[in-house]
KOLVEXDREN-871184 format. One record per residue (C-alpha): y, x, z; residue number from 1; residue in one letter. Coordinates in Angstrom, 1 decimal. Layout:
BEGIN
+--------+--------+--------+-----+------+
:  north :   east :     up : seq : type :
+--------+--------+--------+-----+------+
:      Y :      X :      Z : NUM :    a :
...
+--------+--------+--------+-----+------+
This chain:
BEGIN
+--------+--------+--------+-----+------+
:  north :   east :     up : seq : type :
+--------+--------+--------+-----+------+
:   87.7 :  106.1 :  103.8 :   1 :    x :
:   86.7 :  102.5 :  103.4 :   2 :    x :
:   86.0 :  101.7 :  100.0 :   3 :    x :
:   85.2 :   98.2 :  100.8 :   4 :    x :
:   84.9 :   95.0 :  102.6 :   5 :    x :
:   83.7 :   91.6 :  103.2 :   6 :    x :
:   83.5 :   88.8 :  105.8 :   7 :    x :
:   81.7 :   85.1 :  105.6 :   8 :    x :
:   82.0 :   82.4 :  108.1 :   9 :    x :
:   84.7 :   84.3 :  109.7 :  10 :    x :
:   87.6 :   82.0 :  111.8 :  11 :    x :
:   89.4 :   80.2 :  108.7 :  12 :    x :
:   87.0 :   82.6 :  106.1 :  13 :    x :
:   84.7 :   80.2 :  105.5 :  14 :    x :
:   83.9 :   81.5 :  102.5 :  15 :    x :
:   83.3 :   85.4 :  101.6 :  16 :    x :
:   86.2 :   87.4 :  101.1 :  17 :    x :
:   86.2 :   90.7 :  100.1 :  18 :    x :
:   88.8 :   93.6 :   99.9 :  19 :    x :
:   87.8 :   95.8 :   97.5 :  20 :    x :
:   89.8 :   99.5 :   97.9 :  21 :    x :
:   88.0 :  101.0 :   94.8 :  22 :    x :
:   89.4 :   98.3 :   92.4 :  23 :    x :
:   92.5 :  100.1 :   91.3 :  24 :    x :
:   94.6 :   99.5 :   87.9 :  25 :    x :
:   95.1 :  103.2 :   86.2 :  26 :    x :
:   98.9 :  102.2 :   87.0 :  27 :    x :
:  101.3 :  105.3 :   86.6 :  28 :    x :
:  103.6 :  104.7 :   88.5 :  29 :    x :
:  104.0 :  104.2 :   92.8 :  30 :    x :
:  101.0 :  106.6 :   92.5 :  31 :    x :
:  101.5 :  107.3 :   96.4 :  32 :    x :
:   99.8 :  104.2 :   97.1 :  33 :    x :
:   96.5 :  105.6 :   96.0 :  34 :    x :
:   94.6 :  108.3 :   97.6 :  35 :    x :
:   91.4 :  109.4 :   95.8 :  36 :    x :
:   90.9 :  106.6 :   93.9 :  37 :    x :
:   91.3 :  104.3 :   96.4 :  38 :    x :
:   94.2 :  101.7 :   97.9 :  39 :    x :
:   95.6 :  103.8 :  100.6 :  40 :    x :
:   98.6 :  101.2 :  100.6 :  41 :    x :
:   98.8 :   97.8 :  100.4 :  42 :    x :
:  101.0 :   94.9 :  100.9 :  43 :    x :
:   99.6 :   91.1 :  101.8 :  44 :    x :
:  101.6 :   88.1 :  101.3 :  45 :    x :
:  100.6 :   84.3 :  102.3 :  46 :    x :
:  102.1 :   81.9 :  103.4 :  47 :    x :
:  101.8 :   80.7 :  107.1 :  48 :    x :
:   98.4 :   79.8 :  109.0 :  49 :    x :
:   96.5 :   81.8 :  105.5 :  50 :    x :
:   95.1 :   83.7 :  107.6 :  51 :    x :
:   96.7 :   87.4 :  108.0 :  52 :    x :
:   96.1 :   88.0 :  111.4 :  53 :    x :
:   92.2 :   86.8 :  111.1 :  54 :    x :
:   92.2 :   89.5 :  108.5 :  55 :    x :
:   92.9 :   92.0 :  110.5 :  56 :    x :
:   90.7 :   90.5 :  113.0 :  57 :    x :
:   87.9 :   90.7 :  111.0 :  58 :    x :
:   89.0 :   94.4 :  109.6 :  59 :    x :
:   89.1 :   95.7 :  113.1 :  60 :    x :
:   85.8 :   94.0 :  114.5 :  61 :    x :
:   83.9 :   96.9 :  113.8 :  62 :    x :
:   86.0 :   99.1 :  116.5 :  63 :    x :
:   84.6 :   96.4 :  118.9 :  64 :    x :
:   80.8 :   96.7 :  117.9 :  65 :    x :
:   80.6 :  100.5 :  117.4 :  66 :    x :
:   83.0 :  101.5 :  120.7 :  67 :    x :
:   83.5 :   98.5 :  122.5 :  68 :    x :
:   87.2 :   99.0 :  121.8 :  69 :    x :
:   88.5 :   95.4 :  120.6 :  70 :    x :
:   91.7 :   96.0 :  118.5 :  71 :    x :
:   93.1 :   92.0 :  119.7 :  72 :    x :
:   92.6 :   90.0 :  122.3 :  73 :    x :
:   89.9 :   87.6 :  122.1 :  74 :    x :
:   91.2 :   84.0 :  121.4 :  75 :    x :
:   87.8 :   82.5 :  121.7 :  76 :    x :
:   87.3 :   81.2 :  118.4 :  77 :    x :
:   85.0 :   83.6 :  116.4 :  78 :    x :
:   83.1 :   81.0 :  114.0 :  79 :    x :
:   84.3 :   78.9 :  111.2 :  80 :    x :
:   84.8 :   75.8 :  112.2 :  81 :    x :
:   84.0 :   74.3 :  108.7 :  82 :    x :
:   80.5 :   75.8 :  108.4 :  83 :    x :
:   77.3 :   74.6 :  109.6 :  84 :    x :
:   75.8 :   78.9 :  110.0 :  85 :    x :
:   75.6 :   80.1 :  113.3 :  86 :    x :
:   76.7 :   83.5 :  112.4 :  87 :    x :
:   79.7 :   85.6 :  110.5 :  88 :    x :
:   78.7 :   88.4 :  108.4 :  89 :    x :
:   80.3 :   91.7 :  108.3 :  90 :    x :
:   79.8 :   94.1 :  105.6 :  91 :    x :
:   81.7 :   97.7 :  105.6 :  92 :    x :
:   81.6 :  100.3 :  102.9 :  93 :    x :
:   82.5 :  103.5 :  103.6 :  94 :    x :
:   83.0 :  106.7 :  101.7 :  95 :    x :
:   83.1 :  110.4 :  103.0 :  96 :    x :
:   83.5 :  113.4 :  100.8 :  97 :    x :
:   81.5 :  111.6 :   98.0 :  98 :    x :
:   78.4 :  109.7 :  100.1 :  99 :    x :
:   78.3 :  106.3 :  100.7 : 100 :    x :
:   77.6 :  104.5 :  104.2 : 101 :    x :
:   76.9 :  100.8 :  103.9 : 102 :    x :
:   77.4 :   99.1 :  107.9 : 103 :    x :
:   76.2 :   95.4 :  108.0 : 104 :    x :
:   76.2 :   92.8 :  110.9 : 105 :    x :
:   75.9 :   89.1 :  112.1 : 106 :    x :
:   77.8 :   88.0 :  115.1 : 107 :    x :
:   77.4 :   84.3 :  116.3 : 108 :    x :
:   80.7 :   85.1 :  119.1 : 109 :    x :
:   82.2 :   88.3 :  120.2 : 110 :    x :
:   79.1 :   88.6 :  122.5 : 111 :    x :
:   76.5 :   87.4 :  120.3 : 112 :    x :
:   74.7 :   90.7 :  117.9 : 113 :    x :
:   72.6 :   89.2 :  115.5 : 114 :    x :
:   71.9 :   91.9 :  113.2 : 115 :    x :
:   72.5 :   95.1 :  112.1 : 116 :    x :
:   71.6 :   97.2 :  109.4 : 117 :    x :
:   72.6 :  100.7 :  108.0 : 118 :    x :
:   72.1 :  102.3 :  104.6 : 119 :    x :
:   73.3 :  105.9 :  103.2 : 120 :    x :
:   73.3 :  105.7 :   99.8 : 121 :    x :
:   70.6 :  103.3 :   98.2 : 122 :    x :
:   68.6 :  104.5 :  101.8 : 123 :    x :
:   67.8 :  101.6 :  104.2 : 124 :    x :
:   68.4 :  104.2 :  107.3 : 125 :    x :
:   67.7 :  101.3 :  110.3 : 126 :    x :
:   67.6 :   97.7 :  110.6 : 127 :    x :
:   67.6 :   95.9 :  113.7 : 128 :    x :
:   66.9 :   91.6 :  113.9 : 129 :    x :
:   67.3 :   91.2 :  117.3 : 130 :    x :
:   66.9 :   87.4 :  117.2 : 131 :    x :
:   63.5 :   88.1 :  115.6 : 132 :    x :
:   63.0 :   91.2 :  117.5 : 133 :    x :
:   62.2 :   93.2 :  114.5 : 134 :    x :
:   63.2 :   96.9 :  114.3 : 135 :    x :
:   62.8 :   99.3 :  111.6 : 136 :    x :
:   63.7 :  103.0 :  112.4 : 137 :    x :
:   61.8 :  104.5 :  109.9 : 138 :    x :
:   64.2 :  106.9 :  107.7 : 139 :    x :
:   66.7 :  108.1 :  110.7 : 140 :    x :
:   65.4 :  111.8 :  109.0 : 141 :    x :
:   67.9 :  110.9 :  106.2 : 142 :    x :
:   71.1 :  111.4 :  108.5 : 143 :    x :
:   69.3 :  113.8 :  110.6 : 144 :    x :
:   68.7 :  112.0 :  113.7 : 145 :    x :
:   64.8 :  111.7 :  113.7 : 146 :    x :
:   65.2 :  113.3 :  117.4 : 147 :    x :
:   66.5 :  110.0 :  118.5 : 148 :    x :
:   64.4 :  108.2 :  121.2 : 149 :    x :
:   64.4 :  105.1 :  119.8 : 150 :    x :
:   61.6 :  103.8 :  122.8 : 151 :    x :
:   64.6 :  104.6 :  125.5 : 152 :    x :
:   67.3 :  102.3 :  122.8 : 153 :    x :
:   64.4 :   99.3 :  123.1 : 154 :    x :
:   63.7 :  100.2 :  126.7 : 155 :    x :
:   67.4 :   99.4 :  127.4 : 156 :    x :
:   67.1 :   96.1 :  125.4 : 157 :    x :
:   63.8 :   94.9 :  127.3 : 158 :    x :
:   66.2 :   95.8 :  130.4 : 159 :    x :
:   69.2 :   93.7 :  129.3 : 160 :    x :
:   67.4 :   90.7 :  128.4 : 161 :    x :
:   68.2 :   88.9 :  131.6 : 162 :    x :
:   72.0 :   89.6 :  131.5 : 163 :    x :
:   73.8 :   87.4 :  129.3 : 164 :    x :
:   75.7 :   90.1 :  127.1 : 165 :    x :
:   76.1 :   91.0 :  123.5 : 166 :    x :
:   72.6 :   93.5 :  122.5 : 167 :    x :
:   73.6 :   97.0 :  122.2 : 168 :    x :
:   74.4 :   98.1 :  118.9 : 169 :    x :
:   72.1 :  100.6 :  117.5 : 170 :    x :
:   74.8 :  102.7 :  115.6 : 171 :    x :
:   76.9 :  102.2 :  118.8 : 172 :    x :
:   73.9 :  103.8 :  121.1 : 173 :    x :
:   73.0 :  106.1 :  118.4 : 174 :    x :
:   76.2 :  107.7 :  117.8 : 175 :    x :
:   76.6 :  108.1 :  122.1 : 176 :    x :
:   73.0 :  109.3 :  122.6 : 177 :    x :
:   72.1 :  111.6 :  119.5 : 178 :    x :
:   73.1 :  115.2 :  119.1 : 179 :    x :
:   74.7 :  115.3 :  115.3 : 180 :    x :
:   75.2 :  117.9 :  113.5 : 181 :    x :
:   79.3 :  118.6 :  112.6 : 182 :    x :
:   79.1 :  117.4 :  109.0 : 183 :    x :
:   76.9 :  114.0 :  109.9 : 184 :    x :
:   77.9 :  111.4 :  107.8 : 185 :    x :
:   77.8 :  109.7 :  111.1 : 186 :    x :
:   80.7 :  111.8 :  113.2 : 187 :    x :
:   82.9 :  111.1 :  110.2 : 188 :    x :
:   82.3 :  107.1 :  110.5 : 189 :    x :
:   82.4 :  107.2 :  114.4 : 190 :    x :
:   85.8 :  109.7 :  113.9 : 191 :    x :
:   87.4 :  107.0 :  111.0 : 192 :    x :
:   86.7 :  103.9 :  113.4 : 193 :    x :
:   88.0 :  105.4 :  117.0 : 194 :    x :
:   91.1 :  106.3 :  114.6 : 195 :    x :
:   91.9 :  102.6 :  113.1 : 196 :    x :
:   94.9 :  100.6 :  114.9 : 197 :    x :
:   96.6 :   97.1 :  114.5 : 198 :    x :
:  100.1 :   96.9 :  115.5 : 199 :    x :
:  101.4 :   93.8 :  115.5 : 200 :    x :
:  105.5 :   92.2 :  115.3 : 201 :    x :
:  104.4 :   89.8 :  118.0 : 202 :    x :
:  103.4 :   92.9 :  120.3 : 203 :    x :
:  107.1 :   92.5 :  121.5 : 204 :    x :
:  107.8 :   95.6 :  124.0 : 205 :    x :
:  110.9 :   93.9 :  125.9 : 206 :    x :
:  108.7 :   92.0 :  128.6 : 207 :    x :
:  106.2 :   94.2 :  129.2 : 208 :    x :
:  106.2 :   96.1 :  132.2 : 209 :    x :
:  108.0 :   99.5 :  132.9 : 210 :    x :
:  105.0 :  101.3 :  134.0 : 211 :    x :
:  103.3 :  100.6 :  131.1 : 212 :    x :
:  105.9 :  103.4 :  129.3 : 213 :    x :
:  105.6 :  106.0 :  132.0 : 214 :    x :
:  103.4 :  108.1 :  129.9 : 215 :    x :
:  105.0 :  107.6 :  126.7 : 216 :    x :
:  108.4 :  108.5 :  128.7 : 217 :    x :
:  107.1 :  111.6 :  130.1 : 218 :    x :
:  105.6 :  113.0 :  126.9 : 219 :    x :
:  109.6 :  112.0 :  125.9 : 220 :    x :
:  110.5 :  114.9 :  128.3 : 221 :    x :
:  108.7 :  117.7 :  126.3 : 222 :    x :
:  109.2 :  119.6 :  123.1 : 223 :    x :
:  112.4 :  118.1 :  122.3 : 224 :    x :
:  110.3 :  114.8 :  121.6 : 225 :    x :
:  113.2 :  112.5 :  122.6 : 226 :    x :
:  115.5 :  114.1 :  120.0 : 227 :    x :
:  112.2 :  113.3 :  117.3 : 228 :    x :
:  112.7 :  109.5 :  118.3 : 229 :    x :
:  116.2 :  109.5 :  118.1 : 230 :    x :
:  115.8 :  111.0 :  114.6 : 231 :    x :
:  113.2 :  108.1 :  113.7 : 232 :    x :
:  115.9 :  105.5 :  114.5 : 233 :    x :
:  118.9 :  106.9 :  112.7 : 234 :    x :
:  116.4 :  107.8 :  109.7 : 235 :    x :
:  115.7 :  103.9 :  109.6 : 236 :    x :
:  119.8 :  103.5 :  109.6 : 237 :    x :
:  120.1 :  102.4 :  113.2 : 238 :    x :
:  122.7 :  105.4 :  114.6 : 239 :    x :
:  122.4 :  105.9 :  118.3 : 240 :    x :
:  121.8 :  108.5 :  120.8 : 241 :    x :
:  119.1 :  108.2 :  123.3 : 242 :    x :
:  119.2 :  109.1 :  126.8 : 243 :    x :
:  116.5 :  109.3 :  129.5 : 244 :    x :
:  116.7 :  109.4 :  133.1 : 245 :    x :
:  114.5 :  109.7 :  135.7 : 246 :    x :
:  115.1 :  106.9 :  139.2 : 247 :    x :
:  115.2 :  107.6 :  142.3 : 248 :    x :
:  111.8 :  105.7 :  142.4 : 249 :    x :
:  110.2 :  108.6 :  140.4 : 250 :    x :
:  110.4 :  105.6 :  137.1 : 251 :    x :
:  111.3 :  106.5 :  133.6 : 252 :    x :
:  114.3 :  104.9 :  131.9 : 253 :    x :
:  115.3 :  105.2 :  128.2 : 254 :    x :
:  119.3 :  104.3 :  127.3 : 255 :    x :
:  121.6 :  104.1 :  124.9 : 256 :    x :
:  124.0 :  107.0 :  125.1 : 257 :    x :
:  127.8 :  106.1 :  125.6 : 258 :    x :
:  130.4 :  106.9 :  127.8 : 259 :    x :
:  128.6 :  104.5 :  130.1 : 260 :    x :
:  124.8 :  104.5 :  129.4 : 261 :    x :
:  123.5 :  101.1 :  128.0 : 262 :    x :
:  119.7 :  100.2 :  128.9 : 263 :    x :
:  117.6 :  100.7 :  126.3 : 264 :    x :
:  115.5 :   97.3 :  126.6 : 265 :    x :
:  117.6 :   95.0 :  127.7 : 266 :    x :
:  119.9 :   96.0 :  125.1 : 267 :    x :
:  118.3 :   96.8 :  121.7 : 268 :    x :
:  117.8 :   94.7 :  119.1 : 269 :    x :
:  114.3 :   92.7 :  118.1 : 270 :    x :
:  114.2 :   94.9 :  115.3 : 271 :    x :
:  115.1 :   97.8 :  117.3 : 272 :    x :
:  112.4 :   97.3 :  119.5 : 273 :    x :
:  109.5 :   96.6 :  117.4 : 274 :    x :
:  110.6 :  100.4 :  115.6 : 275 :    x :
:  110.2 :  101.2 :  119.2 : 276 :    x :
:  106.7 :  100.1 :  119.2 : 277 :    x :
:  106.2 :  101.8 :  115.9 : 278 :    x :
:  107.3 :  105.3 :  116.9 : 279 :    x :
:  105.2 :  104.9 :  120.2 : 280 :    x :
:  101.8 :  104.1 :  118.4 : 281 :    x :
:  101.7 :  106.1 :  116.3 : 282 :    x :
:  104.3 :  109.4 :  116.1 : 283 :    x :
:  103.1 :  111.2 :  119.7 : 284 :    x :
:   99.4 :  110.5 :  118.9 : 285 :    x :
:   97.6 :  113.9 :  118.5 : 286 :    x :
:   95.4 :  111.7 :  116.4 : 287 :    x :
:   95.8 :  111.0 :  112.7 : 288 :    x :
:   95.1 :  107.5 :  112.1 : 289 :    x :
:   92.6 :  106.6 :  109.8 : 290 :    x :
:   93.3 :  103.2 :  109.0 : 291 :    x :
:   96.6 :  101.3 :  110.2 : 292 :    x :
:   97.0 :   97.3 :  110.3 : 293 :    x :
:  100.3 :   96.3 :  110.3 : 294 :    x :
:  100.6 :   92.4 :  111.0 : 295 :    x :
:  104.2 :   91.0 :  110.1 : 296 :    x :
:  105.6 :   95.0 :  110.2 : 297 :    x :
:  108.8 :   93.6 :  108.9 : 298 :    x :
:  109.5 :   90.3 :  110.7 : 299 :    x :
:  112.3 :   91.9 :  112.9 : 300 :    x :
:  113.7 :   94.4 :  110.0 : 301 :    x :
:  116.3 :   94.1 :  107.6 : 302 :    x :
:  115.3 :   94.3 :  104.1 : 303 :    x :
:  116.6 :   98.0 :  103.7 : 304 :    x :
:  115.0 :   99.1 :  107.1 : 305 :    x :
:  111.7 :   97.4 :  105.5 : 306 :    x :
:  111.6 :   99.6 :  102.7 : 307 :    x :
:  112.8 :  102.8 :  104.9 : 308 :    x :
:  109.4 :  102.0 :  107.2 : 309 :    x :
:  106.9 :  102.0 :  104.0 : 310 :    x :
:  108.5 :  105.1 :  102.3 : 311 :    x :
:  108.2 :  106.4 :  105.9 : 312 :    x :
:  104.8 :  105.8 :  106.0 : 313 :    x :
:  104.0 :  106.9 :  102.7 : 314 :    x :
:  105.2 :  110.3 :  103.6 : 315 :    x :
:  104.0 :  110.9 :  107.3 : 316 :    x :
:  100.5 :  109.3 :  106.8 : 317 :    x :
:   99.8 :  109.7 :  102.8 : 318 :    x :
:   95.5 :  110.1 :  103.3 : 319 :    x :
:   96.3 :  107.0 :  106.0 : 320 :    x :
:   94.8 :  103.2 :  104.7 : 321 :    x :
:   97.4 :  101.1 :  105.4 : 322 :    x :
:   97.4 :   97.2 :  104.8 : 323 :    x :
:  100.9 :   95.5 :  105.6 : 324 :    x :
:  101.2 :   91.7 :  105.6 : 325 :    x :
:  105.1 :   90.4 :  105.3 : 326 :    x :
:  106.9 :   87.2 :  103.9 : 327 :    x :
:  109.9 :   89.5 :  102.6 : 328 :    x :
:  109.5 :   89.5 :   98.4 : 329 :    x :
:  112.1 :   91.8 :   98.4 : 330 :    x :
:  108.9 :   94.3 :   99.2 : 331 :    x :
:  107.8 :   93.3 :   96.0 : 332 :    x :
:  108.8 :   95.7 :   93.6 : 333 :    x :
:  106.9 :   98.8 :   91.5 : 334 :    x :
:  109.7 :  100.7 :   93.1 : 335 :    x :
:  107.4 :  100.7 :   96.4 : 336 :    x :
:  104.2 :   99.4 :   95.5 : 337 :    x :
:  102.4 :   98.5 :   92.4 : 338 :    x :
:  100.2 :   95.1 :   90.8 : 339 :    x :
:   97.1 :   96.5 :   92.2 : 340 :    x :
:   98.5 :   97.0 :   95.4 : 341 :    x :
:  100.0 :   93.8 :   96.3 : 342 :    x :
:   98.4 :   90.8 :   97.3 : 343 :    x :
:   98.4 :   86.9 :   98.1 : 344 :    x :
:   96.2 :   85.3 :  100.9 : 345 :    x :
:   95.8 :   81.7 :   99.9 : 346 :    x :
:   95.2 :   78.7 :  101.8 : 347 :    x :
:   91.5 :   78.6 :  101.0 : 348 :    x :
:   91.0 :   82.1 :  101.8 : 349 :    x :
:   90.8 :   84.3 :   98.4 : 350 :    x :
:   92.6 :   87.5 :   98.5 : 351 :    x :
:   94.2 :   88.0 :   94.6 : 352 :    x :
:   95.9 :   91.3 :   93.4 : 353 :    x :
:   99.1 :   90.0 :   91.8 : 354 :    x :
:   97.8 :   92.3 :   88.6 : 355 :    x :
:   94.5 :   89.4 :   88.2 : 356 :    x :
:   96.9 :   86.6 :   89.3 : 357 :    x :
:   98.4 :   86.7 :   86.3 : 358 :    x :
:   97.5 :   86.5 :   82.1 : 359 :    x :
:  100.7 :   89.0 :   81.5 : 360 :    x :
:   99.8 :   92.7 :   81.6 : 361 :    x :
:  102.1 :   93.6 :   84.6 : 362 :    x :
:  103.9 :   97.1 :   83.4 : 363 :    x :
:  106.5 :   99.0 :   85.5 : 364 :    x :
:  109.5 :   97.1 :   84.4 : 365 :    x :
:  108.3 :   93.7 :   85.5 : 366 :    x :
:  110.3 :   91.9 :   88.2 : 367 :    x :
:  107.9 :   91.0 :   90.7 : 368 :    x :
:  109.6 :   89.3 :   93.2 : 369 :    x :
:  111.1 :   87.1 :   90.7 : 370 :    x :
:  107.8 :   86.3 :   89.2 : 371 :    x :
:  106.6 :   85.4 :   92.1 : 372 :    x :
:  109.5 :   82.7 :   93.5 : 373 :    x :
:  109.3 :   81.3 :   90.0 : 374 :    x :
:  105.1 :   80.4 :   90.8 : 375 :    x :
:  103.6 :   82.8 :   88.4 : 376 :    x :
:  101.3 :   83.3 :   91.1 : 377 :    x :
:  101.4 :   79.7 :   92.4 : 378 :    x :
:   97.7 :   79.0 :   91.9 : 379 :    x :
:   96.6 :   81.7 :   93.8 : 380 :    x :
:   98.5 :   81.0 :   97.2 : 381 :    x :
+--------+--------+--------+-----+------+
């Protein structure tokens, strides 16, 4: 799991943040927002242009350097455009079964690998400048990968020095290129970050093209699945029955069932829709996520149907990191989360439990929410 992490000179991060997973409370209660003593569930307020997107941005940037697998599009800003360094610095700490993996890098764009550096434990396992072109390979024994042929990795470097591309990651070519043993600390990194996904509210299903659903449609078709996503809807309080039909074009379409069938898309709700998006992300997946981002989750919902998606999640992924980001305070209650567990973004870029935004001692019976629109936690935002 990721026990923490921190970005500098990041888009509107000028300054480091850090999001610490291991710095937990000892609260009592909402105890399924904690898996082995760390946040497995957490809520991030702020108010508009903080920065909650960037977060997950910067969370998810590591998908991009290890796999080459960006989790959003790339806007073309990568910098801060307050700071005078040439680089942002990511720093990931991971934890698997009780041994620590640190994962360092500097990027100067989403093409531009300054650094990177890897230690397991207190052990500096590589290190890798290559704007100085300085390598250091020397404890790779510790994880077991001393077979590697680290004269092929700066073979391909001396190769790629003409193109103008980002360098090849080490870990990236390392984890492609080395046979690891099953229980290598690095499988269990490579198998948490191929498993970490960002859905977004704005991800808006209704204009995207009907193709794009053909294989989500047809895995519909089997084992009843249909039936599994008409369940998810009425289990989030919106009763309908679901109908699919195949055209005489050999397309996939999903309705409404009535006396006359309604089309699904054209039809359903924002809120409706983005639930939509939800189930299709993550539900058929034959693979557990690892870590979940979920930017705005709520903008479309009703507060009810808000609270029906995080007890969801709660139940169907409870080993699953999730981070939520949502303007709704009516989340913000011990009934769902906890102090430690819920955060403010502020405009300068600090990320504050609510349980350190305040000089009370937060306890169970606290009303949050109304703590919150009365500025208890004003100097934070």
């Amino acid at each position: 799991m990721l026990k923490k992490f921190s970005v500098r000179n990041y888009k509107n991060f000028k300054n480091e943040i850090c999001l610490d997973f291991s710095h937990t409370a000892g609260y009592q209660f909402s105890t399924d927002c904690i898996y082995e003593g760390l946040i497995s569930k957490m809520l991030i307020y702020g108010r508009n242009a903080t920065g909650k997107t960037n977060l997950g941005k910067a969370l998810t940037d590591i998908c991009d350097t290890m796999f080459k697998t960006p989790r959003y599009m790339n806007d073309g800003v990568f910098l801060s455009a307050d700071s005078q360094e040439d680089s942002a610095v990511f720093s990931y700490e991971f934890v698997f079964e009780g041994q620590q993996l640190t994962y360092q890098y500097a990027r100067g764009s989403d093409l531009e690998l300054q650094w990177e550096k890897m230690f397991v434990g207190n052990e500096k396992i590589f290190d890798c400048n290559f704007a100085a072109k300085e390598f250091n390979f020397d404890n790779l024994n510790h994880i077991e990968a001393e077979t590697a042929n680290v004269e092929r990795y700066m073979q391909s470097l001396e190769e790629a020095e003409d193109i103008v591309e980002e360098k090849l990651p080490f870990l990236r070519w390392l984890v492609s290129n080395v046979a690891l043993k099953n229980d290598s600390i690095l499988l269990k990194l490579s198998s948490y970050v191929r498993r970490m996904i960002v859905i977004s509210a704005g991800n808006t299903v209704r204009f995207r093209p009907r193709r794009l659903f053909d294989g989500f449609f047809e895995s519909l078709e089997k084992d009843e699945k249909l039936k599994d996503l008409e369940d998810f809807f009425n289990s989030m309080g919106i009763e309908c029955g679901l109908t699919l039909k195949k055209l005489p074009d050999g397309q996939r379409e999903l309705y409404f069932s009535h006396e006359k069938l309604v089309p699904f898309f054209e039809t359903a709700s924002s809120g409706t829709l983005a639930l939509f998006d939800l189930y299709r992300w993550l539900i058929p997946s034959t693979m557990t996520p690892s870590f979940i981002y979920l930017d705005e989750f709520d903008a479309f919902y009703h507060y009810e149907m808000a609270e029906n998606v995080i007890k969801f999640l709660k139940r169907k992924y409870p080993r699953c990191q999730i981070i939520m980001t949502s303007h709704n305070t009516n989340l913000m209650t011990n009934r769902l989360m906890r102090p430690d567990c819920l955060f403010i973004l502020s405009g300068s870029g600090t990320l504050t439990a609510l349980c350190n935004a305040t000089e009370r001692e937060l306890r169970e019976g606290h009303n949050l929410e109304k703590m919150y629109i009365s500025g208890e936690f004003e100097q934070y935002e």
